[in-house]
C-alpha positions as CSV (number, residue, x, y, z in Angstrom):
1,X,198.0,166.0,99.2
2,X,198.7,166.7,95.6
3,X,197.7,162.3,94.8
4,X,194.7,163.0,97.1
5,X,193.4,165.6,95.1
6,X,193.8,163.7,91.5
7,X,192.5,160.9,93.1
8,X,189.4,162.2,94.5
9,X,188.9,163.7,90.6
10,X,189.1,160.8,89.1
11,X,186.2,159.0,91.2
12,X,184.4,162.2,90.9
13,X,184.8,162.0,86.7
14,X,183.7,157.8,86.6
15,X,180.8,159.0,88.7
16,X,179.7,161.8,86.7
17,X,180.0,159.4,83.7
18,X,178.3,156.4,85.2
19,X,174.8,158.9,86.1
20,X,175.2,160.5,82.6
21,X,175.2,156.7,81.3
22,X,172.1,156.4,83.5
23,X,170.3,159.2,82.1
24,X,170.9,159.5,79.1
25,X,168.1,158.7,76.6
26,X,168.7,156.8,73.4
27,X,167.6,159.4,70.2
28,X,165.2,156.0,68.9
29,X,163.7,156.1,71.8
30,X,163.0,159.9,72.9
31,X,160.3,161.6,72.0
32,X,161.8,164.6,71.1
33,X,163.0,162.7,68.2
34,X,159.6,161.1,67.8
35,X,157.6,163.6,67.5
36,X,154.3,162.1,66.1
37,X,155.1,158.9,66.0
38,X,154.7,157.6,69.4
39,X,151.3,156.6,67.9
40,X,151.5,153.7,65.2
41,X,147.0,153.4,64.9
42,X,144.1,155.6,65.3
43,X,140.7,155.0,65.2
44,X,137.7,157.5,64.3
45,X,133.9,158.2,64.9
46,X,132.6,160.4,62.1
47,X,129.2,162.9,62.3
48,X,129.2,164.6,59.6
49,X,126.3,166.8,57.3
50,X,126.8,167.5,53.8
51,X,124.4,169.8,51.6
52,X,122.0,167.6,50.9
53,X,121.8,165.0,53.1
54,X,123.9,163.8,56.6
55,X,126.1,160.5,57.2
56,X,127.7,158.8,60.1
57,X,130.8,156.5,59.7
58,X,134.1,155.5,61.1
59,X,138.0,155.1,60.0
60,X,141.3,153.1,61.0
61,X,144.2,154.3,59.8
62,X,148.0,153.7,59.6
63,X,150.4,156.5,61.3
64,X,153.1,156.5,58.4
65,X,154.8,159.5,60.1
66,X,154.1,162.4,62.6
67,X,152.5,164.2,59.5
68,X,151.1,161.5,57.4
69,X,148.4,158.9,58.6
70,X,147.0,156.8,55.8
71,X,143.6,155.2,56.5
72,X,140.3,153.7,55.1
73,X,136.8,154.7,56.0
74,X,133.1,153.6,56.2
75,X,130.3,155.6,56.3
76,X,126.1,155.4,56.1
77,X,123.7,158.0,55.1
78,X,121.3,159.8,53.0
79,X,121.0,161.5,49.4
80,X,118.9,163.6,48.9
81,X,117.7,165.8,45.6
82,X,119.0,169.3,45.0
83,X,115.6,170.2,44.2
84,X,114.0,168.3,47.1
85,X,111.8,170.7,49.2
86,X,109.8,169.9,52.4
87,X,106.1,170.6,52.5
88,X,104.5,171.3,55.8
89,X,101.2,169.4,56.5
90,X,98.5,171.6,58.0
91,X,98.0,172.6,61.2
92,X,95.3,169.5,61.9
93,X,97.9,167.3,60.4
94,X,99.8,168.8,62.9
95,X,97.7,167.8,66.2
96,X,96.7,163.9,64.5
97,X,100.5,163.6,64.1
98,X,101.0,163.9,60.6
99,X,104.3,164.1,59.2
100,X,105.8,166.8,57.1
101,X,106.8,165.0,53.4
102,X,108.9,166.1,50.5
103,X,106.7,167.1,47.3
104,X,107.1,164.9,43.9
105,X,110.0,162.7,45.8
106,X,109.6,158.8,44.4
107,X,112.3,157.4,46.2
108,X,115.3,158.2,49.2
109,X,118.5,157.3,49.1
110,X,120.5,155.4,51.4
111,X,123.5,155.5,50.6
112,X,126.8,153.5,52.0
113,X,130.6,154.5,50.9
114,X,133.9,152.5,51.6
115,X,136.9,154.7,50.7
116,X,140.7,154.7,50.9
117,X,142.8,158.2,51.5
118,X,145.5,159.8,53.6
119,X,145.6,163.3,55.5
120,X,148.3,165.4,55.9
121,X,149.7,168.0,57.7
122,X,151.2,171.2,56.3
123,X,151.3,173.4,59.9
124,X,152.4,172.0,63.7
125,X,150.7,173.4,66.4
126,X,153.0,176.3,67.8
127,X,151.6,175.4,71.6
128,X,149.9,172.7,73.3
129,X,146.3,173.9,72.8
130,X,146.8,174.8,69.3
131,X,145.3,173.9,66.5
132,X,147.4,171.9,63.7
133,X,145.7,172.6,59.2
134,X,146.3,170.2,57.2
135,X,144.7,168.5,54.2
136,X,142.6,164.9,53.2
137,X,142.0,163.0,50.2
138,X,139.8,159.5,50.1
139,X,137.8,157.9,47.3
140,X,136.4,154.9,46.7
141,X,133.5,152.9,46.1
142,X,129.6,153.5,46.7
143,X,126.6,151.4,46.8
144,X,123.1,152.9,47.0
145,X,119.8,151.9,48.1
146,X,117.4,153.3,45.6
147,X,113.6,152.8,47.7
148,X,110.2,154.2,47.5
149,X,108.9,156.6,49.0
150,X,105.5,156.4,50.6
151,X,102.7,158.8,51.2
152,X,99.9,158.6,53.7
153,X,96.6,159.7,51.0
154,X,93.3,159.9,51.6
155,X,91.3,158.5,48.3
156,X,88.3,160.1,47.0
157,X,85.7,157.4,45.2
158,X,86.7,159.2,42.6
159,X,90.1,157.3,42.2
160,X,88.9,154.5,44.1
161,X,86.7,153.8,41.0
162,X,89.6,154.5,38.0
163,X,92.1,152.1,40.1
164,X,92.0,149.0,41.4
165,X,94.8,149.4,43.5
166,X,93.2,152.1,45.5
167,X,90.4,152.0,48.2
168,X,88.3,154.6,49.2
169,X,89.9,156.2,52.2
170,X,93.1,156.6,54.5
171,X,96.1,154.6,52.2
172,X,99.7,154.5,52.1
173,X,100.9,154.9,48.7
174,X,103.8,155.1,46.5
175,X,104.4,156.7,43.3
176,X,103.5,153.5,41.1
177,X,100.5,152.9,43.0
178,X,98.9,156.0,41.5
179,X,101.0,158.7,40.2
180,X,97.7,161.3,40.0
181,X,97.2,160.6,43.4
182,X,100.9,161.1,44.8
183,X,101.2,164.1,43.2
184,X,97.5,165.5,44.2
185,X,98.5,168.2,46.9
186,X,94.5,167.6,48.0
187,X,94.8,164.2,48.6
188,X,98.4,163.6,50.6
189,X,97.7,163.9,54.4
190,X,101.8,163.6,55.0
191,X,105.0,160.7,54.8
192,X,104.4,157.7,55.1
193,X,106.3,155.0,56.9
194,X,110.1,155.4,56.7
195,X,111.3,151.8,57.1
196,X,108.5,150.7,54.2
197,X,109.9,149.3,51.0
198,X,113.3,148.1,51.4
199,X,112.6,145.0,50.1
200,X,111.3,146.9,46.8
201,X,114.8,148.3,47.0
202,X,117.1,148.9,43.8
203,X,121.0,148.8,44.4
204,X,122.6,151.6,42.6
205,X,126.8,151.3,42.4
206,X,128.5,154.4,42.2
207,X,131.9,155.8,43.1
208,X,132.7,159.1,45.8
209,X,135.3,160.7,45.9
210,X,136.2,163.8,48.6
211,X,138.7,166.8,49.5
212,X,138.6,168.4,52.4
213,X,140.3,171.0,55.2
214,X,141.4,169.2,57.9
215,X,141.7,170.8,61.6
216,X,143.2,169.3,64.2
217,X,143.0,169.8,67.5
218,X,145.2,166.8,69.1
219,X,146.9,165.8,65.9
220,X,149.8,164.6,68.3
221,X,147.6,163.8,71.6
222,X,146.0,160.2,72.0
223,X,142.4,161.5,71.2
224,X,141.5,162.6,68.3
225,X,139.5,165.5,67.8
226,X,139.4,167.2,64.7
227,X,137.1,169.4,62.0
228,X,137.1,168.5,58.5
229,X,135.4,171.1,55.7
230,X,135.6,170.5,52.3
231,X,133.7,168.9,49.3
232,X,132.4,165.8,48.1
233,X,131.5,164.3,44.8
234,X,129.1,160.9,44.5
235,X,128.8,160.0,40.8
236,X,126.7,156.7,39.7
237,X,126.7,154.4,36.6
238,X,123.0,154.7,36.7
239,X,121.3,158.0,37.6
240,X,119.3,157.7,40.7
241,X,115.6,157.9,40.2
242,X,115.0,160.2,43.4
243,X,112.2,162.7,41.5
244,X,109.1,161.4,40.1
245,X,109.5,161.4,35.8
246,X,107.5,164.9,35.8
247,X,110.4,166.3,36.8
248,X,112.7,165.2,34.8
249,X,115.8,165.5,36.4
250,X,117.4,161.6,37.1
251,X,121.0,162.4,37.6
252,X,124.6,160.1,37.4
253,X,126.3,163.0,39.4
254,X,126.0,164.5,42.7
255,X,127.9,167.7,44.3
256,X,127.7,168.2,47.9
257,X,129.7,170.4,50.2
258,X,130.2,168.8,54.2
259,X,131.6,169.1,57.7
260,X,132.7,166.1,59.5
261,X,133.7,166.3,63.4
262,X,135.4,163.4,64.2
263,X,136.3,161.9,67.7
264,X,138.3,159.1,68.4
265,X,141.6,157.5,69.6
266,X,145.3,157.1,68.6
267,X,147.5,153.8,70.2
């Protein structure tokens, strides 16, 4: 009885070790031990509006560790003048279609940065629907597209005769064309064509550099979806020419604050 019994444990203990064998997970290859890093790439969508001015863009980046992702980004958008303000066009403007323009504006800015940062996290998420705070640095370089800017005029004979590069009538106009005229709040009937001029375009390097508030809302999930808040700083070696020369404020260096929502996906 007393054989049967040590027998029947012994078979008992090589099973309990064989379906512990079975189960058991290898540390390299559970995730408790991988927390973060069962993602080595992530790719992002960027919408994002800044002070003065919006951009859209995207990212790759390189999952170093569950708290570290380093990355480069891309990103297209517009510039505009601290000073800048929007003039509404009257109210038969209005019903012919007549666009609303910016006063004493020469030329926009599009404006294209490439950039090279990492973001970090300094909190988890305590629960599954939390949200993880970290941090993000990037910088890199810029290149702007310094164009005019038109204006839809109507011309009086009066500068019709003074200018030979103006007809009497409906014209579309930029600031070289006839700066009394551009900047004659009687004569402008509203903007003119946005897509005009890019072949008049000057290229304008620069370099950007941002700083930001990151929130995270999957920072270990496999979509991204995640708030960024911070500030931005696009500095040129030639100061953009965005005012007409009456105001006389060309500048090298541009200060914008921004908030960037970002949706994509980790693999």
């Amino acid at each position: 009885m007393k054989a049967r019994i040590i027998i029947i444990a012994f078979l008992f203990n090589i099973s309990y070790q064989s379906l512990i064998a079975q189960v058991t997970i290898p540390e390299d290859q559970n995730p408790i031990f991988k927390k973060g890093v069962v993602y080595d790439n992530e790719f992002g969508i960027d919408i994002a509006a800044q002070t003065n001015g919006f951009f859209l863009g995207f990212s790759k980046g390189i999952i170093k560790k569950f708290y570290r992702t380093n990355y480069y980004r891309v990103e297209i958008g517009t510039l505009r003048h601290p000073k800048e303000s929007i003039n509404g066009i009257s109210g038969i403007g209005l019903i012919t279609g007549r666009s609303n323009y910016t006063f004493g504006k020469k030329n926009s800015i599009v404006l294209t940065r490439l950039g090279w940062g990492f973001k970090r996290f300094i909190s988890d998420k305590a629960e599954k629907k939390g949200v993880a705070v970290g941090y993000n640095l990037s910088g890199g370089p810029s290149l702007a597209l310094q164009k005019p800017y038109y204006l839809n005029v109507t011309v009086s004979n009066v500068f019709a005769n003074t200018n030979e590069l103006l007809v009497s009538g409906e014209q579309e106009i930029i600031y070289e064309t006839s700066p009394p005229v551009f900047l004659d709040v009687n004569s402008i009937l509203g903007k003119g064509p946005s897509f005009k001029g890019y072949s008049d375009a000057k290229i304008r390097p620069g370099l950007n550099a941002k700083a930001s508030i990151h929130l995270d809302w999957g920072a270990f999930d496999a979509f991204i979806k995640s708030l960024d808040v911070g500030i931005m700083i696009d500095a040129f070696f030639t100061p953009l020419e965005i005012l007409v020369p009456e105001a006389n404020d060309d500048r090298f260096l541009y200060l914008n604050f921004f908030a960037k929502i970002q949706l994509g996906k980790r693999s």
